[in-house]
Structure formats: structure tokens, C-alpha cells
N, C-alpha and C positions, 0 to 999 in steps of 0.2 A: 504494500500500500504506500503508494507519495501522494504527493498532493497533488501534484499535476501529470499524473500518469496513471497508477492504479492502486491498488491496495497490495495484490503480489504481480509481478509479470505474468502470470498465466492468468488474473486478470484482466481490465483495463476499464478507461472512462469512458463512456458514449455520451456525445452530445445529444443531447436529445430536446423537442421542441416543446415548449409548455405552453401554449398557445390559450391565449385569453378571448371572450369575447366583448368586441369594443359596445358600446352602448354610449348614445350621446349623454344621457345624465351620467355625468362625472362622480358627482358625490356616490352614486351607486357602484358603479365601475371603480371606483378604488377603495373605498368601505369593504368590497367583495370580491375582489379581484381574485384570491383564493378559494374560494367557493365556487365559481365559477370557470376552472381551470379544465381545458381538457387536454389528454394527453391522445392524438389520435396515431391507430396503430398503422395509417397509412403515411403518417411522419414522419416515428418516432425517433429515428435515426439519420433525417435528411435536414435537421436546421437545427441552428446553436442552442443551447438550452444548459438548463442545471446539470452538473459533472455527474456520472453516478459511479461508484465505487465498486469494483468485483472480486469475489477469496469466496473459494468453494468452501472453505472452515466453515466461513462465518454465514455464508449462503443455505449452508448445510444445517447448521443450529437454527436458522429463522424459519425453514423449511420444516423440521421437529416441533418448533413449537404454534407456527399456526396450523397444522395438518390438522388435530383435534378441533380445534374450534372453527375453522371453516368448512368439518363434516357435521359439527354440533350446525352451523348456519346454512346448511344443506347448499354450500357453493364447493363442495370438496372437484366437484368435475370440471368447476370453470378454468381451473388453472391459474387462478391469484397469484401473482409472481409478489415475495417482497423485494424491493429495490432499495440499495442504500445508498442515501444524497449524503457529497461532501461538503457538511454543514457542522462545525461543530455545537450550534445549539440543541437544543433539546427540543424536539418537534418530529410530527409523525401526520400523515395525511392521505386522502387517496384523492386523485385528481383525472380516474377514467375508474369503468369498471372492470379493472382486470390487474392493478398492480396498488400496492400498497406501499406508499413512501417511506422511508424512517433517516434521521436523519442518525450518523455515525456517533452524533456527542450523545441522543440518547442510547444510543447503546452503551456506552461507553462510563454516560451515567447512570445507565439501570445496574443495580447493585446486588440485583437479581433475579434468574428468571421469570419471576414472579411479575417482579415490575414490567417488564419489558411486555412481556405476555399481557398483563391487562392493557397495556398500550394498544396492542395490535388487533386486541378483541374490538376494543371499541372504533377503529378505525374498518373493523371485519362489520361493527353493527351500521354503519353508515353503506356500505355496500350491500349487506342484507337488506337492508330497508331503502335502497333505492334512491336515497337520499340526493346525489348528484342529478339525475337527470328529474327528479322532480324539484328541487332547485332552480334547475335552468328555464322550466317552465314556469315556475314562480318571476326567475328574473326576466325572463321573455313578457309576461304579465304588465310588471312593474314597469317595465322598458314602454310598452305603449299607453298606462296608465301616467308614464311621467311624463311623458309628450304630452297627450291631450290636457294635463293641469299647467304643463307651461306654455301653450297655446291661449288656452285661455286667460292663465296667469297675465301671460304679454299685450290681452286685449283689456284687463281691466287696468293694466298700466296703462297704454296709452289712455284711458279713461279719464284713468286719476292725472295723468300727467297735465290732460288738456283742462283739468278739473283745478289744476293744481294741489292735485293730493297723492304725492309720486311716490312718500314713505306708504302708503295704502294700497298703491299697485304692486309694489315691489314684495308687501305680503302677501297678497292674492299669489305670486310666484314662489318663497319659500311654503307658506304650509301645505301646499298640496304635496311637494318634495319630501317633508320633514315626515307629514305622514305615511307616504310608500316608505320610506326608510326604515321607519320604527316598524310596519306592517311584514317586510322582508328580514329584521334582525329579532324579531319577534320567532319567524317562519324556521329559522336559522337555531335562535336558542331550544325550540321544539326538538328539532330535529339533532343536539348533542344531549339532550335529556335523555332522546329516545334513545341512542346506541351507547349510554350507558348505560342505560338497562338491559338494551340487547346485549353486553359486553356478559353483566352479571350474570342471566340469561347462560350463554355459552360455556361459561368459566363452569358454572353447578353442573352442566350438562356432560363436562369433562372431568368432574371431580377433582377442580381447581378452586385455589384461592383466589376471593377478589382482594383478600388484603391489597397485595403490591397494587395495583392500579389504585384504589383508593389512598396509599400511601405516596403515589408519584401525584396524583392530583392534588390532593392536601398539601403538599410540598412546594406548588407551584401557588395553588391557593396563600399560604403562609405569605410566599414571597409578593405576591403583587396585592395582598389585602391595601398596601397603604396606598398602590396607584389606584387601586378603586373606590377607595374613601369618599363619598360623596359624589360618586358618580352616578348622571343617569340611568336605574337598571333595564329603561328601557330603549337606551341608547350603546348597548353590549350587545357583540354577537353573539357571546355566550351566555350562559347564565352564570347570574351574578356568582364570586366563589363560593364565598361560605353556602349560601344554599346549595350550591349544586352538589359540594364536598359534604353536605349534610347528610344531603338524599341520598347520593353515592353509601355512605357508611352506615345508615339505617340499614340498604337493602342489602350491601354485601355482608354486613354482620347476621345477620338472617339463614346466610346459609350456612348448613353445617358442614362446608370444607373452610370455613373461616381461620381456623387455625392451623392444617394444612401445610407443611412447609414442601419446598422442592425437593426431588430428587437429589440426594449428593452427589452422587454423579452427571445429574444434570449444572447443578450448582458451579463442580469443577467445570465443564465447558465452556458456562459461561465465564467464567474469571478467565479462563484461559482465554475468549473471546475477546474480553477487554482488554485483557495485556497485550492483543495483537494491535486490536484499535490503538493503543495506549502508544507500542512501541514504533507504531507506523506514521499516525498521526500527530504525534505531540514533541515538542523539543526533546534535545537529551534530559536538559536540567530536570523536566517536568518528570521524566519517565525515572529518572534515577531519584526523584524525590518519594513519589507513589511508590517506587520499587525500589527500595535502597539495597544494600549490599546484603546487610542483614538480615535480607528476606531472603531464605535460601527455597521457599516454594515456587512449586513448577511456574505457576504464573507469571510469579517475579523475575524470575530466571529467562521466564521465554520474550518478557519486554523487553530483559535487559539486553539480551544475545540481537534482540533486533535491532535496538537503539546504538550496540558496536556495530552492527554492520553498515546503518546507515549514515551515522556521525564517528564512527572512531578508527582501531588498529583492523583490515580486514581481517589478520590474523590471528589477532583475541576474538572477531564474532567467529571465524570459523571452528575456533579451540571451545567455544560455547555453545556453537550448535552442535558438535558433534556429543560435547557432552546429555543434552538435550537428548540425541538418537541414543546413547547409550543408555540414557534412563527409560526411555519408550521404544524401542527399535522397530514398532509396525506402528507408528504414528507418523501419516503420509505426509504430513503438513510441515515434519521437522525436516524429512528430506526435503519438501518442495524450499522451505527457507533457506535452506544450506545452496542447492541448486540456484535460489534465485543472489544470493550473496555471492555465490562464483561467476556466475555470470555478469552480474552488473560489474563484478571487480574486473572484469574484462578476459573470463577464464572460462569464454564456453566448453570448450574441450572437457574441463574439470568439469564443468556443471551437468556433462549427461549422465552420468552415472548416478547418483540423486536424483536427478529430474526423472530417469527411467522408474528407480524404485516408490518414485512417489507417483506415478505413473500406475502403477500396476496396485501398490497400497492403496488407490482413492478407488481401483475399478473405472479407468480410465475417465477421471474427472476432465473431461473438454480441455477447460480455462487451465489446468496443468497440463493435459496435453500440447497446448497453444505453446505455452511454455518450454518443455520441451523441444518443440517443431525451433521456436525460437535461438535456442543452442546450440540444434543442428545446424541452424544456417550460419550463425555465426559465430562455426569454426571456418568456412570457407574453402569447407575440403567437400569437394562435387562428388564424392561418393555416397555423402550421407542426404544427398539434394533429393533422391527417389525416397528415402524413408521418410524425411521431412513434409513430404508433398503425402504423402499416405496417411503418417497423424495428423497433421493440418488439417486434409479433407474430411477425414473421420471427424475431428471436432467441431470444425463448420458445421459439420452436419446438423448437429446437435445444437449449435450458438452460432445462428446465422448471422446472427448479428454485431460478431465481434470484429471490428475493425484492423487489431492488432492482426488478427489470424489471416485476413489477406493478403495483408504486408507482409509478412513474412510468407505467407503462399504466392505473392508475384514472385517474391528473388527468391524461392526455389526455385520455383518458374524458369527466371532467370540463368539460375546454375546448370540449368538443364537444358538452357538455349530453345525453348518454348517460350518467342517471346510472343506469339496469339494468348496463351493461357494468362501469362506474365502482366499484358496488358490490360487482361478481362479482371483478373485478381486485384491487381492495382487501380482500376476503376470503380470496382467493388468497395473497398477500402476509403476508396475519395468519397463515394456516394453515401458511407456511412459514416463520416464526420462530417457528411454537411457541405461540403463540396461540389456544389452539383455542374461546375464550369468543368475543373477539373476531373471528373465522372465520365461528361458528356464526351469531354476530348479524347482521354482513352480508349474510352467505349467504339468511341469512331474508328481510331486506329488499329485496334483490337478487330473489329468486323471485315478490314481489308485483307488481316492475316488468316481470319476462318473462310472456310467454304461457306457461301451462300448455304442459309437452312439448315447450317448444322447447328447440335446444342450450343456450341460456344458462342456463335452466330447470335441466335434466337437472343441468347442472355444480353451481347451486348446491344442489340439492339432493343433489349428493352430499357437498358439505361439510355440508352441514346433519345427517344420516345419522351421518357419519365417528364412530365413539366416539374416547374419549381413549385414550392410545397408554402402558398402567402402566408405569412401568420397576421 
């Protein structure tokens, strides 16, 4: 994980488009702007957008823990993907129906599966109940509801202007405003009441605690009671805190998984999970503070081995990771670190040997295959160009959407003097960061090296076709 690359090299970031819908009332359009977000899947991958972060670890744990509660919300077939945004605040969201946001600091500061879990329920209860697209129809509503009061609004202005009573037109224009407002954050607080109940709901249904979600909202409660002090309650898009955290803890005290703790081996993953966020994401200083020397647990241990390799001796991270394997030695994620710590040190050759066994440990995890494919290339010895092109394609298969994985499947391509394939690959790759000039070019160049109407053919001229994607 970097900041501006990935979480591990078999990772990576996709730009992707978060596309708003404009609305001439202003005050609504930015009141709502998040509420109103869609993520469309004939974009997702073709215009700039929030970063998202990728680690089969950590893809793998959020994978365990929504599987229960989106078959408790009878969505287990839709395919809910969670997605993690590189954000270090503390926020979770869904912004289409099929993917579940989170940002990295809440993981990072869920303290426990627990917490993070009721996080995701309640963002699971906004998807069960539909919430998004009847939203939009609510703001579709409002959208011509505030036109026709500033229509009118503007005729009793000029009214009063010719009246000379211009402060009395200019209200005739705010309170029809003020009212769809409050009528939409109204529609809005309904609707986070509701999916924390759905949340509750779920959690009983899996014979889970609601404690941690009532413990992460209170804590947020806690923290902003004072910005709310004397605020209109019904000028929140929420409900106001203390109520909402009330209601929350009446009803998940009620159930009798209340007391409930997690798995301890669930528990350890997660810690483990945050020392990855922890060692990827955060300064040295930050990471050696959380994790001082003193801490000689695996967690501590695995932030710190990350925090050498990407600020300090490669030498010491590599003397830590392997100590790491030797403590675990079918923990696929110590070889994939070690792998990715050879490589970035500029030691592909070293790195396949790790990369293979973390390979074969995950059951060929994609985003570590990617990885791998990546080492093979860059050792630059054209023997290993056809293996590279075989796990590459294998994991495309799977994550068509990963950028990294073209790149590195054109200059196989490349080593293999397939520069048709090469070009289609590297088109592919432009097309999915966003690129669509650069797409369109290779894609053209690409079509003059295939036979008319062949597969390769057919592909690149469907990027070549593709229009650009307005937000």
C-alpha cells in the first residue's frame, strides 16, 4: 500500500468516476451532493475520481465479514463488492447499488471487528432499503418543486420591486427553498434511522453484537455534541446525535448477542489488518509510536517490518520479514511483503521466488498474481515473457479491471515482439485510468496490426468506438 500507487503491488489504484447530479438549486446540490452520488458501472474506470486502494488480506477480511449480513439482507447474490477509499478519515458510504465504500482510517480506527462490522451493516441497511434510488427520486421531486417556487418567487419580486417592497419578494424566493430543504433532510434523517435499524436487524440475524456500531457512533456523537449545540434539528441531514445514539442503544441493548465478543481469531486479523493499514499508510514516527519496539506481537512486528521497508535499511525489512515467515510459514501475505520489498528494492529476480509461494498460498489470488507477472517482467530476461503473459491473463480474467495488469501484459507483449497484442494491452490500461485520447490512439494502431475481424480486432475497435464518458 503507498499513497499514490497501491496498498501492495499486486494491488493498485483505479481512478474511478463519482459522478454527481447537477441541479440548478444550488443550496440543494451541495447540502446533498453525497446523497446523491452515482457510481455508474459503464464508467467506473474511464474518468478521474476518488483513489481506491487494493491487498487481497484486507479485501479478504471485509469479504468475511459482510458475507453474513448481506445473506441476513437477502443481497448475498448481488455481488456487493467493499471498496476501500484512500481517505484517512473515518467514513463509510454507498454511492450505486453494488459497492460499499469505506474509507482506510476507518479501518484503521475500528478497534474491532465489531466496530467495523456494524459500520458496514448499516451502510448494507441503506442498500437493502433502496434508499439511493428513492432519494434521487425525492431529489428529482425537489429539483422541479424548487423551480416552480423560484418562478414564482421571481414574479412576486418583481411585484414587490415595482411595489417597492423588494425585502418581501426576495422572501416569497427563500421560503419556498428553505422548505424543500428541510422537507429533503427530513426524507434523509428517515432514511439513516431506518438502516440503523436495518443494521440491528442483521447483526441479531447473524448472532452478532450491535455493541461496536453503537460504540463507533457514540464516539462520533461524543465528538461533534459541541458542533451541534444549538443547532437546527431540523436543518441536519442526520438525526440529531444524542437521539439517534439513544435509539441506537435502547434497541441494540435489547438483543441478547449484546454482550457477544468477537472471535479471537477473528480479533487477531483484524489487528493484523491494521498494522498493515498502519505500516503502509502512516509515517515511520506514527507507526513506531503505535508499535514501539517493545511490542514484540505479530501485529506490531508486521507494521514495523513494513515501515523498514518503506522508510528505512532494505536489509533490516528483509531480516524482519523473513523472520515474520518463520513465525507463520503458510501465511501468503508474509511472502507476498517480502516479494513486494524485493522488488520495489529493485530485485525482481529475488522477488519471484516469494511472489510464486505467495502465489500458490493465496490459491492464486489475481492482485498477487499481477504481482508476480510484474517481476517477471522486470527481470528482462524474455524467457520468462510467455509465463508472465499466462499469469497476467489468468488474473485479468478475474480483475478486468486492473490497470497495473495491462501494463505489465503490453511489455510482455513486448518481450515477445507481439507488438498487435502489446498495443491492445497498453490501450486497455490507458482506457482504464481514464485516458481515453490515449486508448483511442493505440487502439487504432493496434487494429492495423490485427486481421480485420479477429478477436484482437473486434476489442480494439471497441475502444476505438467507446465515446467519452460526461460527468
Amino acid at each position: 500500500m503507498t499513497h499514490n500507487t497501491r496498498m501492495t503491488p499486486g494491488g493498485h489504484l483505479r481512478a474511478s468516476p463519482l459522478k454527481t447530479v447537477t441541479m440548478r438549486a444550488t443550496a440543494v446540490a451541495t447540502s446533498l451532493a453525497v446523497l446523491v452520488a452515482s457510481w455508474p458501472a459503464a464508467a467506473q474506470t474511464r474518468a478521474k475520481g476518488p483513489p481506491l486502494l487494493r491487498d487481497t488480506e484486507t479485501e479478504q477480511l471485509l469479504r468475511d465479514y459482510t458475507r453474513p449480513i448481506l445473506r441476513a439482507a437477502g443481497l448475498e447474490k448481488q455481488n456487493i463488492q467493499v471498496a476501500i477509499i484512500n481517505d484517512g478519515t473515518f467514513n463509510a458510504f454507498v454511492a450505486d447499488g453494488r459497492r460499499i465504500f469505506v474509507n482506510y482510517g476507518a479501518l484503521r480506527q475500528s478497534e474491532t471487528p465489531n466496530q467495523i462490522i456494524g459500520v458496514l451493516a448499516h451502510e448494507t441497511g441503506h442498500l437493502a432499503g433502496g434508499h439511493l434510488s428513492k432519494m434521487r427520486q425525492q431529489l428529482a421531486q425537489a429539483q422541479t418543486q424548487m423551480i416552480v417556487a423560484m418562478l414564482l418567487g421571481l414574479g412576486a419580486a418583481v411585484a414587490g420591486a415595482r411595489s417597492g417592497a423588494g425585502s418581501a419578494g426576495a422572501a416569497a424566493i427563500s421560503a419556498p427553498q428553505a422548505a424543500i430543504m428541510r422537507s429533503l433532510l427530513s426524507y434523509q434523517r428517515q432514511q439513516e434511522e431506518n438502516a440503523d435499524k436495518a443494521a440491528v436487524k442483521f447483526l441479531n440475524a447473524t448472532g452478532q453484537s450491535a455493541k461496536g456500531m453503537y460504540e463507533t457512533f457514540k464516539r462520533f456523537a461524543d465528538q461533534g455534541l459541541f458542533s451541534t449545540r444549538g443547532a437546527d434539528p431540523y436543518m441536519q441531514s442526520h438525526p440529531m446525535a444524542v437521539e439517534r445514539v439513544r435509539a441506537l442503544e435502547e434497541l441494540a441493548r435489547s438483543s441478547p448477542y449484546w454482550d457477544k465478543k468477537d472471535d479471537p481469531a477473528l480479533q487477531h486479523r483484524h489487528d493484523m489488518m491494521r498494522a498493515k493499514v498502519s505500516g503502509f499508510m502512516e509515517r515511520a514516527e506514527t507507526v513506531y509510536r503505535r508499535y514501539p519496539i517493545s511490542d514484540n506481537s505479530l501485529p506490531a512486528r508486521y507494521a514495523r517490518a513494513i515501515a523498514a521497508y518503506r522508510h528505512g535499511d532494505p536489509r533490516t525489512a528483509i531480516a524482519q520479514i523473513d523472520a515474520l515467515i518463520k513465525t507463520e510459514p503458510s501465511n501468503p501475505y508474509f511472502h507476498e511483503l517480502k516479494g513486494q520489498a524485493l522488488l520495489e528494492g529493485g530485485k525482481p529476480a529475488e522477488a519471484l521466488a516469494p511472489l510464486r509461494k505467495a502465489v500458490q498460498l493465496s490459491h492464486n489470488a489475481p492482485l498477487i498474481e499481477m504481482l508476480l507477472g510484474q517481476a517477471l517482467v522486470g527481470t528482462d530476461n524474455k524467457a520468462y515473457a510467455e509465463e508472465a503473459i499466462k499469469i497476467l491473463r489468468a488474473a485479468l480474467a478475474r480483475e478486468p479491471e486492473a490497470a497495473l495488469g495491462y501494463t505489465q501484459l503490453a511489455m510482455a507483449y513486448g518481450r515477445r515482439g507481439n507488438l498487435a497484442e502489446a498495443d491492445l494491452a497498453s490501450a486497455q490500461a490507458a482506457y482504464l485510468r481514464g485516458d481515453a485520447k490515449t486508448a483511442r490512439d493505440l487502439a487504432s494502431r493496434a487494429k492495423t496490426r490485427f486481421a480485420i475481424g479477429s478477436p484482437g480486432w473486434v476489442r480494439a475497435d471497441d475502444i476505438v468506438n467507446t465515446k467519452p464518458v460526461k460527468n
